[in-house]
C-alpha positions in Angstrom: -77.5 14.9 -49.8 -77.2 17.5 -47.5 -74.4 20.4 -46.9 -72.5 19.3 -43.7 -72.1 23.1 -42.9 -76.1 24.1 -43.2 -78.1 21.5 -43.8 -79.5 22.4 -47.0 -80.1 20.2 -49.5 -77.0 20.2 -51.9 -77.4 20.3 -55.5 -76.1 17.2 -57.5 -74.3 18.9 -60.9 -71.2 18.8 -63.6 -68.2 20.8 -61.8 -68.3 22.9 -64.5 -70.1 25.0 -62.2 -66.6 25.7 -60.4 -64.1 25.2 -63.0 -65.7 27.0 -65.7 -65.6 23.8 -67.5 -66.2 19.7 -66.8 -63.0 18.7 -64.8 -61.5 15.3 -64.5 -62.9 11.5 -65.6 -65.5 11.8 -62.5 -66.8 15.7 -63.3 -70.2 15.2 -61.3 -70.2 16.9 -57.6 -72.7 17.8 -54.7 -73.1 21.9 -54.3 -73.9 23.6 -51.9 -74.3 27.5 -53.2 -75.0 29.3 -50.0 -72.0 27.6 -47.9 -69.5 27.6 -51.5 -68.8 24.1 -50.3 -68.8 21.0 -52.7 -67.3 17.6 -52.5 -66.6 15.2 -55.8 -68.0 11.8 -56.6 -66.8 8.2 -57.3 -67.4 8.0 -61.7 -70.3 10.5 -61.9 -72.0 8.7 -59.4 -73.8 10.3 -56.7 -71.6 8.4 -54.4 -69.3 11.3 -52.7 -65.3 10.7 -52.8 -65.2 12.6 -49.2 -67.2 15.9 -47.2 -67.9 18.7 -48.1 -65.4 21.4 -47.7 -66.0 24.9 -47.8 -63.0 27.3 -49.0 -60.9 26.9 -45.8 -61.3 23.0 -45.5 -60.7 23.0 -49.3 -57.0 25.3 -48.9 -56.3 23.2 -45.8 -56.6 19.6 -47.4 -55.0 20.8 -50.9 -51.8 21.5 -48.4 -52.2 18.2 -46.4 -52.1 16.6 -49.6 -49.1 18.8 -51.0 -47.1 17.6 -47.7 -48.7 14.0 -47.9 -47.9 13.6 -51.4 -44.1 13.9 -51.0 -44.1 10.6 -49.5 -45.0 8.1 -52.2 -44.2 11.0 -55.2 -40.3 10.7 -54.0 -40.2 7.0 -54.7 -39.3 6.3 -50.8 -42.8 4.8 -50.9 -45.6 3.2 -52.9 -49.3 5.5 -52.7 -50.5 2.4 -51.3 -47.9 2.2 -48.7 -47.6 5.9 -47.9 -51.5 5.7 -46.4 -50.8 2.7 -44.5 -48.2 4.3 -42.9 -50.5 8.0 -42.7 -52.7 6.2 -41.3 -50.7 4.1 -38.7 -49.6 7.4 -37.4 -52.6 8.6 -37.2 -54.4 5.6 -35.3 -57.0 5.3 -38.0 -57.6 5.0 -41.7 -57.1 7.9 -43.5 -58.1 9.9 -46.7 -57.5 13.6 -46.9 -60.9 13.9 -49.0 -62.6 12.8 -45.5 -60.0 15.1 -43.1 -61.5 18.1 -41.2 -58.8 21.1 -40.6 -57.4 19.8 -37.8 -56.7 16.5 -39.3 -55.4 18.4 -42.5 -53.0 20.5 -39.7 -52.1 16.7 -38.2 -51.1 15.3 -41.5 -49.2 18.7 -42.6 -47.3 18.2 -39.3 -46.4 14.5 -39.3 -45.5 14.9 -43.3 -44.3 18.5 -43.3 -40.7 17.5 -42.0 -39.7 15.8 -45.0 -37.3 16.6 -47.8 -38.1 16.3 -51.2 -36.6 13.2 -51.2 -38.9 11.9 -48.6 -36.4 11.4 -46.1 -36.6 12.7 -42.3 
């Protein structure tokens, strides 16, 4: 596979690499070292769960998700139904593993207004 950012061939390897230690049920990922961008994959496959994202992408989706997250975590929504209605909004089906930074910036605007309790 290669890095979205260079084109290099990425490495295929545990994310112990990043964590220090194997992470999580699915701990394989695709590394690029020259760009410091990775993305997971589906149980250890070498199917990726999204894109790469470098250090930037990786802050920016970990605070579309934070915003995102609010709306099925309150219980005003299902998961399920919180991405149908992210991706209504958005005009097309959506997964923050996939989002670039200004589809992380869309979702942290169209999510950001809520309350804890998920309300407007």
């Amino acid at each position: 596979m290669k890095c979205s950012y260079c084109g290099r061939e990425a490495e295929w390897m545990d994310n112990a690499v990043i964590y220090g230690r194997s992470y999580g049920k699915s701990k394989m990922i695709w590394f690029c070292r020259p760009c410091d961008a990775w993305v997971g994959c589906h149980n250890n496959t070498k199917e990726p769960l999204g894109t790469f994202a470098d250090k930037d992408l990786r802050t920016a989706r970990i605070k579309a998700h934070a915003a995102f997250d609010v709306l099925w975590k309150s219980g005003v929504m299902k998961r399920k139904e919180a991405y149908k209605y992210l991706s209504e909004k958005m005009g097309r089906d959506m997964h923050v593993g996939q989002s670039d930074l200004a589809t992380c910036n869309q979702i942290i605007k169209l999510c950001g207004g809520r309350n804890e309790g998920g309300e407007l």
